[in-house]
C-alpha positions as CSV (number, residue, x, y, z in Angstrom):
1,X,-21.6,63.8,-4.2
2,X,-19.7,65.5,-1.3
3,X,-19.8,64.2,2.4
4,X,-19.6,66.5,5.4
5,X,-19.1,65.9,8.9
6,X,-18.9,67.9,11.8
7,X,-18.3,66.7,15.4
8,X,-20.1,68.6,17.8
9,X,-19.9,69.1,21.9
10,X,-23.6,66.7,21.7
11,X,-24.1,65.7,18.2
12,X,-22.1,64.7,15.2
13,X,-24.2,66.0,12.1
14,X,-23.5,64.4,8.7
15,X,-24.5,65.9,5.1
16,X,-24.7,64.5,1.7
17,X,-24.8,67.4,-0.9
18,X,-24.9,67.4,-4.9
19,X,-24.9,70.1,-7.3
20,X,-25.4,72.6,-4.8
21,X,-28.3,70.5,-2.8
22,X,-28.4,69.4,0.1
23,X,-29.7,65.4,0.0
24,X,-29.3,63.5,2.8
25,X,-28.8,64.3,7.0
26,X,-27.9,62.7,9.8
27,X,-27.8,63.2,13.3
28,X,-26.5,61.3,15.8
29,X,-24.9,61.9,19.6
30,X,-21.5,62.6,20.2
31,X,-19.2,59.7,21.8
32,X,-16.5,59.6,24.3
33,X,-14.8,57.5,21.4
34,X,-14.8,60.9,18.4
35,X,-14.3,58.1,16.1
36,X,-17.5,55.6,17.3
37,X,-19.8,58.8,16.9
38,X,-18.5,59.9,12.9
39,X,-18.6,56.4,12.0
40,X,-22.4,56.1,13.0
41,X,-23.1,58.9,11.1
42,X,-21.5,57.7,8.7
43,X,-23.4,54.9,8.4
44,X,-27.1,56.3,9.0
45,X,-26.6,58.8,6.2
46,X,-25.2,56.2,3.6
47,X,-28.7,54.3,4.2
48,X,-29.7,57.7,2.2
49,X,-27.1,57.4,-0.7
50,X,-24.8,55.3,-2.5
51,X,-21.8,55.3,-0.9
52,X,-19.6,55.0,-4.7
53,X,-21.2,58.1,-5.5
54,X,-19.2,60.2,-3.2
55,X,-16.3,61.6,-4.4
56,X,-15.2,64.1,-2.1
57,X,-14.9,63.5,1.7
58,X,-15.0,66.7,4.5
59,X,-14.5,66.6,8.3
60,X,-14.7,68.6,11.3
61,X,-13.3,67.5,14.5
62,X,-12.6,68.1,17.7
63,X,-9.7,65.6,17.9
64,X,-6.9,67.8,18.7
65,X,-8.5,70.4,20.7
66,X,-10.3,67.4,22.7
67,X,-5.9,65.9,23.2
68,X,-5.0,68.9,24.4
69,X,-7.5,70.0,26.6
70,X,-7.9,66.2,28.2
71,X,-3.9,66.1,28.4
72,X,-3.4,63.4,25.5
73,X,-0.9,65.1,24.3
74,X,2.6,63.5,23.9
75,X,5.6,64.8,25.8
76,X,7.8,67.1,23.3
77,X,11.4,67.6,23.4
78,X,11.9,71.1,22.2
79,X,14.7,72.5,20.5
80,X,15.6,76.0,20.6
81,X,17.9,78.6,18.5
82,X,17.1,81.8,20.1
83,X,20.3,83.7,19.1
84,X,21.1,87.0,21.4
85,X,18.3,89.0,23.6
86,X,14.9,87.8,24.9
87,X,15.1,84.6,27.2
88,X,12.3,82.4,25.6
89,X,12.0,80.2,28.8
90,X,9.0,81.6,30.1
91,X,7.4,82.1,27.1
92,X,7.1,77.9,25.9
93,X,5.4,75.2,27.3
94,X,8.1,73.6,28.3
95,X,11.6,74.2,29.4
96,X,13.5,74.0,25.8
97,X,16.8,72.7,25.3
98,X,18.7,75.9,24.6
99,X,21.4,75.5,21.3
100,X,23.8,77.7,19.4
101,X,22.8,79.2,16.0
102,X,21.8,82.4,15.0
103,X,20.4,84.1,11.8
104,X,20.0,87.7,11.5
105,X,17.3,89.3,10.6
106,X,18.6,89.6,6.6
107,X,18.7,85.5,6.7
108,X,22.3,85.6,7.0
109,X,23.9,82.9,9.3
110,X,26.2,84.6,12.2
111,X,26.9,81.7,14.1
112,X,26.1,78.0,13.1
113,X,24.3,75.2,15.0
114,X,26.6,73.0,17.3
115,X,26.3,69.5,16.4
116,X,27.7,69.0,20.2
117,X,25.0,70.3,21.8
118,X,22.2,68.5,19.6
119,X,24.6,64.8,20.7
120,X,23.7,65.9,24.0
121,X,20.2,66.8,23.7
122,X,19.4,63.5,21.9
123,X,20.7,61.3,24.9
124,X,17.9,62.8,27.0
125,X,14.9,62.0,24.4
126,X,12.8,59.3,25.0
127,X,13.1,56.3,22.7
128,X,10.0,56.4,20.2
129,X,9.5,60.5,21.4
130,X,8.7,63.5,19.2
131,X,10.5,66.9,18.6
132,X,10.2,70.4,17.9
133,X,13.0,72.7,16.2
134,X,12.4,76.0,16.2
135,X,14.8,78.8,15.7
136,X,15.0,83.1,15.4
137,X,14.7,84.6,11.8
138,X,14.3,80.8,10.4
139,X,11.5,82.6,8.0
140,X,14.9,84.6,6.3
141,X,16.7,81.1,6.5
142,X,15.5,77.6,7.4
143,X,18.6,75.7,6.6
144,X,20.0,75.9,10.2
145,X,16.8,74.6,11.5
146,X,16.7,71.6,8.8
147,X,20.5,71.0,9.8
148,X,19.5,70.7,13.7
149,X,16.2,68.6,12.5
150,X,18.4,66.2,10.3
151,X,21.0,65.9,13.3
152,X,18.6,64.6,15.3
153,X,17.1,62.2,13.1
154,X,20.6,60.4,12.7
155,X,21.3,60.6,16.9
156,X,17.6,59.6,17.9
157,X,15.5,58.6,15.5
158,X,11.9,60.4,16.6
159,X,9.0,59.6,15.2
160,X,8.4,62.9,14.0
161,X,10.2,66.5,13.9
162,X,8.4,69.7,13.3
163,X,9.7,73.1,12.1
164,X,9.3,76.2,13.8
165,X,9.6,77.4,9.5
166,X,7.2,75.5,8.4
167,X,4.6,76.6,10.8
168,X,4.0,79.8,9.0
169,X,5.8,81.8,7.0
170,X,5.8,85.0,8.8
171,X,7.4,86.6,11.4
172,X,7.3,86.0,15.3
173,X,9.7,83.6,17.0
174,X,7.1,82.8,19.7
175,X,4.3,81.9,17.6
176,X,6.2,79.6,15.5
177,X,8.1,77.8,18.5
178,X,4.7,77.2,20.6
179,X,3.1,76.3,16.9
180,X,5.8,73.4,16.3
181,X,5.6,72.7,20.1
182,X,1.9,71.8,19.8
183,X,2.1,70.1,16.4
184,X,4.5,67.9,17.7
185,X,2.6,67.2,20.5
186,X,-0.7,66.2,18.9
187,X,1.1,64.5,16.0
188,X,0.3,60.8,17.0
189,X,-3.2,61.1,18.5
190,X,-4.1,62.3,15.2
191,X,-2.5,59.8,13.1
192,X,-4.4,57.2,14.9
193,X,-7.6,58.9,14.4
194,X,-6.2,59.1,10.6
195,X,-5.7,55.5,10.5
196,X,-9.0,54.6,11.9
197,X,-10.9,57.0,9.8
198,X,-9.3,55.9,6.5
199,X,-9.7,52.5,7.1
200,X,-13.4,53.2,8.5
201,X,-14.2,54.7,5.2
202,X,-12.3,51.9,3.3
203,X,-14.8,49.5,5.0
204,X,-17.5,51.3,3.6
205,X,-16.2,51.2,-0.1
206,X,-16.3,54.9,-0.2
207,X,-13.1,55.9,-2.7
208,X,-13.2,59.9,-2.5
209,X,-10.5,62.2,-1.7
210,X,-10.6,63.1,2.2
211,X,-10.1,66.4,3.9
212,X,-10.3,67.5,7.2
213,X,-10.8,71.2,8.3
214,X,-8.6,73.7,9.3
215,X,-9.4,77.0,11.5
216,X,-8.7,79.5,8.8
217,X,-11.9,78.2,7.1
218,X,-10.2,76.0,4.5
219,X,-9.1,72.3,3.7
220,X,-5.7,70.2,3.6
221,X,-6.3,66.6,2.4
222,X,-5.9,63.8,5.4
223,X,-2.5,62.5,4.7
224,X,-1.3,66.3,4.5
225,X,-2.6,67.5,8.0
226,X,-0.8,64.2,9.8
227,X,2.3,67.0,9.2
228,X,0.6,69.7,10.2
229,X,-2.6,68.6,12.5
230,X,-2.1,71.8,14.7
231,X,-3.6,73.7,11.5
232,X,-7.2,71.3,12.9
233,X,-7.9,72.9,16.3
234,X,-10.8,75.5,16.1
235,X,-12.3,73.3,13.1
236,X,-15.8,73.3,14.9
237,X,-16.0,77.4,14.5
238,X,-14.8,77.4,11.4
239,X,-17.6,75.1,10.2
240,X,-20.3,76.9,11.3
241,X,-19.2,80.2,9.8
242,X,-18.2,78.3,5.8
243,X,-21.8,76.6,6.4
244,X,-23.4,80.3,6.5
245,X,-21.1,81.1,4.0
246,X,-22.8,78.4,1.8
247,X,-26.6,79.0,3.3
248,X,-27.1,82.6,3.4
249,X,-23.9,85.1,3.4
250,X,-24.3,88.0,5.5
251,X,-24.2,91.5,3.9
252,X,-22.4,94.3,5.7
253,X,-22.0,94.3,9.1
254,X,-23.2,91.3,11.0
255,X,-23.2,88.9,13.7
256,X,-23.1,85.3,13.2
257,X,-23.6,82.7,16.2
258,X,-23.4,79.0,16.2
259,X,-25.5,77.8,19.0
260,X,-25.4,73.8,20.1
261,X,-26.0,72.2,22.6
262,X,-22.5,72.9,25.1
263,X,-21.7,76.7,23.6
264,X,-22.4,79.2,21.3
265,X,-19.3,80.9,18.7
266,X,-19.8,84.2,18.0
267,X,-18.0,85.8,14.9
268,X,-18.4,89.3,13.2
269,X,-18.3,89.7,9.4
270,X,-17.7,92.7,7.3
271,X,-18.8,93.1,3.5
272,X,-19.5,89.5,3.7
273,X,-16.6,88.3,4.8
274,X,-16.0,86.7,8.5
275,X,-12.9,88.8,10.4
276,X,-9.7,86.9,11.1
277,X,-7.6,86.5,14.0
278,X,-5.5,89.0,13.8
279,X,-2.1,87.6,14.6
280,X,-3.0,83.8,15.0
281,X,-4.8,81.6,17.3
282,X,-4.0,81.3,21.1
283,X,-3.9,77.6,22.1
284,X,-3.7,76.9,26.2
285,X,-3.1,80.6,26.3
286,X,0.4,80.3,24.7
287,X,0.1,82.8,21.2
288,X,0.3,80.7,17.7
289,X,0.5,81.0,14.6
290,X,-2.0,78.8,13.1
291,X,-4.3,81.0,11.2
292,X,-8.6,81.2,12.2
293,X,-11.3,82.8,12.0
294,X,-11.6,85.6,15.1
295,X,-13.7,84.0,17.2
296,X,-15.4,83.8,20.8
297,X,-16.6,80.9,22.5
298,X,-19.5,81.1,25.4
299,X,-20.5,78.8,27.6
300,X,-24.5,79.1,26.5
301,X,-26.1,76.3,24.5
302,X,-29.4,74.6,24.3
303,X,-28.0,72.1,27.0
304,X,-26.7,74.4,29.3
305,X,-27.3,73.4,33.4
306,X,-29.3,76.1,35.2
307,X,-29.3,75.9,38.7
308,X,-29.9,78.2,41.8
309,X,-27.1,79.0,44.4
310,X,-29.3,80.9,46.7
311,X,-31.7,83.4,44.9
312,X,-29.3,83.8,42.1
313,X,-29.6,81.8,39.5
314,X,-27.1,79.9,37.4
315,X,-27.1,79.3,33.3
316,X,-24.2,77.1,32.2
317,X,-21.5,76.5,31.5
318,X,-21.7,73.3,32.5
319,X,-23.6,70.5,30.1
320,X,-24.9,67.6,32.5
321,X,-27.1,66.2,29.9
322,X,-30.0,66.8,27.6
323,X,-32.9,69.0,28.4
324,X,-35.7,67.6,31.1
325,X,-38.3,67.4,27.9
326,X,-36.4,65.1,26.1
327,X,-35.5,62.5,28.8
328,X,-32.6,64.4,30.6
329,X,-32.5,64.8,34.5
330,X,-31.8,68.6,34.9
331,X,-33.2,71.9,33.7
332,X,-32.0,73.1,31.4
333,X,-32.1,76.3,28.6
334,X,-33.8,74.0,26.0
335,X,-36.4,73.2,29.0
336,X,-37.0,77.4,29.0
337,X,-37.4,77.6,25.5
338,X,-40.3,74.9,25.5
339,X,-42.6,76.5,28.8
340,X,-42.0,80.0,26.6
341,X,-43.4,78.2,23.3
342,X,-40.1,79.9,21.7
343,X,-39.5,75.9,20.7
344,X,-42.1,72.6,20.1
345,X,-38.9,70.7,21.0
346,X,-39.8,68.2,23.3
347,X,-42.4,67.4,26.1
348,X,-43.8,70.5,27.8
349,X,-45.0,69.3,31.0
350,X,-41.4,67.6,31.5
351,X,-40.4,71.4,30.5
352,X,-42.5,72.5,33.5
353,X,-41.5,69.9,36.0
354,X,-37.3,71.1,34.7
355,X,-38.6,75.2,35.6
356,X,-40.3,74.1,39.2
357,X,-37.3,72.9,40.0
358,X,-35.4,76.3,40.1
359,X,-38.5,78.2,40.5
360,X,-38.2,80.9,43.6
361,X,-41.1,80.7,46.2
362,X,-44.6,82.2,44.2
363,X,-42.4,82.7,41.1
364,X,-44.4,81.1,37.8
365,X,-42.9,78.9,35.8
366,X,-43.1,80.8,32.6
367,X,-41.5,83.8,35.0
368,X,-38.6,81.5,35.8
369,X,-38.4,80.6,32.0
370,X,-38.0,83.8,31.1
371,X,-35.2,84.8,33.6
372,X,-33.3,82.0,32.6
373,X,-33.6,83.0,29.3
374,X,-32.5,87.0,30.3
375,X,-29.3,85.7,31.7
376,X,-28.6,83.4,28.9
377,X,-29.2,85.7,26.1
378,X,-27.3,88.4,28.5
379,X,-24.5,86.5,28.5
380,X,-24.2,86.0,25.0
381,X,-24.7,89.9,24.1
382,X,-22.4,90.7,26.6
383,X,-19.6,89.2,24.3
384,X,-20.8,90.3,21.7
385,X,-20.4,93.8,23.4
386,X,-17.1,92.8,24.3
387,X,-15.7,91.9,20.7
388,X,-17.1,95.0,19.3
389,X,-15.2,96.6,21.9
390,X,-12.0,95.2,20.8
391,X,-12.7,95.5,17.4
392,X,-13.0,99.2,17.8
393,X,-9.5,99.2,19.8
394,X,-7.5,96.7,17.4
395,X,-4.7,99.1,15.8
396,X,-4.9,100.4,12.0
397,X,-2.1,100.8,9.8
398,X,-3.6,102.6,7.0
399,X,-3.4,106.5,7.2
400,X,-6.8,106.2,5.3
401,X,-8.2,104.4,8.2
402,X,-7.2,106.7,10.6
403,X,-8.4,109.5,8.7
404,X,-11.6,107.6,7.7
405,X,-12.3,105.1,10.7
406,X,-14.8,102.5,9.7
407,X,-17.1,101.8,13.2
408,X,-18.8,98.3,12.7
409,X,-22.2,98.5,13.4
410,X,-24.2,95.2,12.7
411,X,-27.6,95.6,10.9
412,X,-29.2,91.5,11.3
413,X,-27.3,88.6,12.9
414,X,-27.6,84.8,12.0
415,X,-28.5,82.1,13.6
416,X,-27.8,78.1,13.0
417,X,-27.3,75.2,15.3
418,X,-29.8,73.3,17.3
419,X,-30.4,76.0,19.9
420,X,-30.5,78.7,17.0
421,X,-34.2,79.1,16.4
422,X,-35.1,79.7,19.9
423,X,-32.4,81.9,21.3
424,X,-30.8,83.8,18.0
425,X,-34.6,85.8,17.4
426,X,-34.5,87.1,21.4
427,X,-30.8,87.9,21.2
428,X,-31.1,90.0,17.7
429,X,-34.2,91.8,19.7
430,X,-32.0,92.7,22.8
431,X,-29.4,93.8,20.2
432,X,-32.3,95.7,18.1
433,X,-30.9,94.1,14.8
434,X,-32.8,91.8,12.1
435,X,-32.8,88.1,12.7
436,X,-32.1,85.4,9.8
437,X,-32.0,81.5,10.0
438,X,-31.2,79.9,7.4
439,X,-33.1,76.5,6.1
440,X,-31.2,73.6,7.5
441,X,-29.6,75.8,9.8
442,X,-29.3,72.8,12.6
443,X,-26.8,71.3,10.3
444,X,-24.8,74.0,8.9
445,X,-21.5,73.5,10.5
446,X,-21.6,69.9,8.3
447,X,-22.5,71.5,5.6
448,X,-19.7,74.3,5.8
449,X,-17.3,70.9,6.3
450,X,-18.2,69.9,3.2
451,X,-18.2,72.4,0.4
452,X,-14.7,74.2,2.4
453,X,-12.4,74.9,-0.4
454,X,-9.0,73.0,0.3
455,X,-6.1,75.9,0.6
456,X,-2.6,76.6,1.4
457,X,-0.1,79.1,1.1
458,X,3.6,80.3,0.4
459,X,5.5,83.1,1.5
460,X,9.1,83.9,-0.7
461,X,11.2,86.7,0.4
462,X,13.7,88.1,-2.2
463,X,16.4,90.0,-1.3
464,X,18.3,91.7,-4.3
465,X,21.3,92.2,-2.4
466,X,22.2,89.0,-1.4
467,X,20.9,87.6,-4.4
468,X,18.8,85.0,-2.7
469,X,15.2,84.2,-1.9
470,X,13.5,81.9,0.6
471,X,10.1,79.8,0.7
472,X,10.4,78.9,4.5
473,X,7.1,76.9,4.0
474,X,8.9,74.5,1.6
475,X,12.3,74.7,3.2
476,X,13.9,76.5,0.4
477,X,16.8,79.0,0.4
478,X,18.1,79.6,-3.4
479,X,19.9,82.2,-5.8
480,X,17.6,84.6,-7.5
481,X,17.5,84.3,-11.4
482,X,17.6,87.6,-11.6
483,X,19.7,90.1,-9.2
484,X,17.2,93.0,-10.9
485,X,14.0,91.1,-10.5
486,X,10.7,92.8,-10.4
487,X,7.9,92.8,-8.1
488,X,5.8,91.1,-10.8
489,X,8.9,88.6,-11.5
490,X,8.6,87.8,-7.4
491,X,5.0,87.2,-7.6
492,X,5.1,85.1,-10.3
493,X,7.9,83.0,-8.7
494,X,5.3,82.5,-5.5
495,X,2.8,81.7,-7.8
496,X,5.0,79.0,-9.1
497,X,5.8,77.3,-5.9
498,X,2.1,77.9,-4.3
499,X,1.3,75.4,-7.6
500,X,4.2,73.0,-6.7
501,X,2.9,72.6,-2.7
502,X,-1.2,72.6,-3.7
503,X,0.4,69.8,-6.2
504,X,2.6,68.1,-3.2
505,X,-0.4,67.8,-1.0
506,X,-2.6,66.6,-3.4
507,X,-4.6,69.7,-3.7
508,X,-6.9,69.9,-6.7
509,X,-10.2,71.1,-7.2
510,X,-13.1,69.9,-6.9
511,X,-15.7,68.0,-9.3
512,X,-18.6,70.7,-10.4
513,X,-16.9,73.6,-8.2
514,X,-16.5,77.0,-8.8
515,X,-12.4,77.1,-10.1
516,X,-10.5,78.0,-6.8
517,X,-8.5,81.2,-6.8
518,X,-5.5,82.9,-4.7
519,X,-5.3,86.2,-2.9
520,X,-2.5,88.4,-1.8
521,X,-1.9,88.0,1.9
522,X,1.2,89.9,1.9
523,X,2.9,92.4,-0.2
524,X,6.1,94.3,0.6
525,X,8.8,95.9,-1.0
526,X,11.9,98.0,0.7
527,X,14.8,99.7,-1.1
528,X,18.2,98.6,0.5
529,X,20.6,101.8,1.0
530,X,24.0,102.3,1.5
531,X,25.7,105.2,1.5
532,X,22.7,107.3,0.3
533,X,22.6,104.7,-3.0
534,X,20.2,102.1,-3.4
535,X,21.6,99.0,-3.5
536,X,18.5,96.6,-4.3
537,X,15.5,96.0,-3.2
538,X,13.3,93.0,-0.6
539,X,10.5,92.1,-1.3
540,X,8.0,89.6,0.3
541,X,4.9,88.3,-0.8
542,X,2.7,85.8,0.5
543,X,-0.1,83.8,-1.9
544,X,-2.6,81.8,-0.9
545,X,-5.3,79.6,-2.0
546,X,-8.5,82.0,-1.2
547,X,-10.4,80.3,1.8
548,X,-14.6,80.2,1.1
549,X,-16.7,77.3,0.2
550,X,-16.6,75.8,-3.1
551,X,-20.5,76.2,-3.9
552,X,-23.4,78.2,-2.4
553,X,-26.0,75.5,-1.0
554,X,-29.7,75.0,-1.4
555,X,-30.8,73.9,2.3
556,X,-33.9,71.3,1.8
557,X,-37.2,71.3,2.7
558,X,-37.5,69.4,6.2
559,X,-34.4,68.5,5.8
């Protein structure tokens, strides 16, 4: 049996699946306290099961995107090698401390780390703090950055260090510097939560390997992502689109949205596959490089307050409470649904009473449900609008595509989440596309938590010329066995040490699951040459464990 649960902005769903079906659900309200609302879920769907029959354990939280945006976070000292050129300053978080050290472009180390100005750097941490190294080209070399990092573990002592290298393997000094700023910075929130959630689950004799979600759709067990926790934020859209995945994948061009109760996620697929951000996330509008799906939040849900200011009325994006026919005190979308009979959801004359109350003078109250119903869904499709837009201006690098330019134009959209099967049918109409929602579609974010298939990746870079190659990800700079080594030799090297980190982090697969598989992300190769001879070759290839859900899921009957 597999667990999955996904936090929500109003409800924390749980799911119990087996060979493909889905068994049990649970449904309870979000808490101030993340951890008192998955715990009651928890419990209500183990009344369901038998809790030593699970043996695999998924979440989806809101944990660190909750830290950060309530200002949780921890203080972070951040340590900088940015070489020659481009003051990086403006572009952090925070004012970094500035240090010597500098590695070229080809990996090779023009001016060393100062162990000086790391002595004086560490009398200025707080005692018990957290740090961030990050430094230029660290991708083509990581040692200087594991020299600074081990510096400052003799001087200080932090409680933890992240590397700028280890945040991704790819190029782009900012995103990796802002991505070990924010790591660092969420660190210990999330290895309470960790903690809590271990020993929560202990508690409930439940002994199953436990993953928690990351934003590029896959898995990284809990112990692993109290390294890397960054790699969590953005776990709530990535669940709804692995739960449609699992439920009903879209073919061609398509729209998917994930409608609760505070917002709806938008994402566009293509051949059945969601699109990715294209460079990595943005977190507090500083660029990343934490991989996710491309995404768009908006500020429409099933809870959203409508209100008048004047004659004009007001649809979200505010969240005040549930809807008027289910106990709540304000009108609400959910309230509009009912008076239209779009939804059976709740008492209709409360519905009524939630619609007088931003009624205009002789206007009916199904008139007044429909116009808050045009905004809402106008909102929503003007988003939509807007990522098409940018999806038609993002830059190719194929000749093919610019000789053959592919235009996406969605043919059905789908809908889960609570608020999905009243507003996802009127918002496929205004878009004149075909409307799907799955079965157990108010629970599919839960249900893409638990059948994600846990991934990671490498990236090695060979240079033939230097005779070296480097996994930044595993903080590894070596001597090729080969000075004449092959393309095919270099993937087969990354193939090696993507098996060693999946078997560092405890990465297998899963009981009864399809057998996961790895994907290319990367592939270059450049001749070196001097003096109109070529002098080698570099080559980079990054592997990864595919993302995608580990089995396609049967959605139950009234479940």
């Amino acid at each position: 049996m597999w667990l999955g649960i996904d936090v929500g902005g109003t409800f924390t769903d749980a799911v119990i699946i087996t060979g493909g079906k889905l068994v049990a659900v649970a449904k309870t309200p979000t808490t101030l306290d993340l951890l008192t609302g998955i715990l009651n879920a928890l419990d209500e769907v183990l009344t369901k099961v038998d809790a030593a029959a699970i043996r695999r354990v998924a979440l989806s939280t809101t944990l660190v995107t909750n830290t950060l945006v309530e200002g949780r976070n921890d203080p972070v000292a951040l340590l900088l090698m940015p070489g020659p050129g481009l003051d990086m300053t403006p572009l952090s978080p925070v004012t970094p401390w500035l240090l010597s050290g500098y590695v070229d472009h080809r990996g090779r180390e023009t001016a060393p780390p100062r162990r000086g100005e790391v002595e004086i750097a560490c009398r200025q941490l707080p005692a018990d703090g957290v740090v961030a190294v990050a430094g230029k080209f660290s991708v083509r070399n990581p040692l200087p950055e594991a020299t600074v990092a081990g510096w400052v573990r003799e001087l200080a002592a932090p409680r933890h260090i992240s590397l700028g290298s280890e945040m991704s393997g790819g190029l782009n000094f900012p995103r990796r510097m802002n991505s070990a700023y924010f790591n660092a910075s969420v660190w210990r929130a999330y290895g309470r939560f960790a903690s809590v959630m271990e020993e929560g689950l202990h508690q409930r004799k439940i002994k199953a390997d436990v993953h928690i979600l990351k934003g590029d759709g896959g898995t990284m067990p809990l112990a692993v992502a109290a390294r890397m926790p960054v790699e969590t934020i953005f776990t709530g859209p990535a669940a709804s689109v692995l739960g449609i995945m699992a439920l009903q994948t879209p073919v061609g061009d398509a729209i998917s949205l994930d409608i609760g109760g505070t917002t709806t996620d938008i994402a566009l697929w293509r051949n059945g596959l969601p699109l990715l951000a294209a460079a990595g996330a943005r977190i507090q509008g500083f660029p990343t490089a934490v991989r996710s799906y491309w995404l768009r939040s908006v500020g429409i849900g099933g809870d959203s307050y409508v209100r008048r200011d004047g004659e004009r009325l007001l649809v979200g994006p505010q969240r005040r409470g549930p809807a008027m026919a289910v106990g709540g005190e304000d009108p609400t979308v959910t309230d509009a649904l009912r008076v239209t009979e779009a939804i059976t959801y709740g008492d209709a004359a409360k519905a009524r009473r939630a619609m007088a109350q931003v009624a205009l003078p002789g206007q009916s109250l199904r008139a007044t449900a429909e116009e808050i119903l045009t905004v809402a869904i106008g909102e929503i499709c003007r988003n939509i609008g807007d990522m098409m837009v940018e999806e038609a201006a993002a830059p190719v690098y194929r000749v093919e595509d610019i000789i053959h330019p592919v235009k996406f134009a969605p043919a059905s959209l789908l809908g889960v989440g609570g608020g999905a099967p009243g507003l996802a049918p009127r918002v496929a109409a205004s878009l004149a596309v075909a409307c799907h929602t799955p079965r157990s579609a108010q629970v599919a974010n839960a249900i893409g938590a638990a059948v994600a298939r846990p991934t990671t990746q490498v990236t090695l870079r060979a240079d033939t010329v230097q005779k070296c190659y480097v996994v930044p990800e595993l903080g590894l700079r070596r001597e090729l066995p080969n000075t004449h080594m092959s393309a095919d030799a270099a993937w087969e090297l990354a193939a090696k040490y993507l098996q060693e980190r999946a078997g560092r982090e405890g990465i297998a697969e899963a009981p009864g699951a399809v057998p996961w598989e790895t994907e290319r992300v990367l592939d270059e190769e450049f001749n070196v040459v001097r003096g109109f001879r070529t002098m080698g070759k570099i080559m980079t290839c990054r592997l990864q464990v595919k993302p995608g859900v580990l089995t396609a899921v049967n959605g139950g009957e009234g479940i």
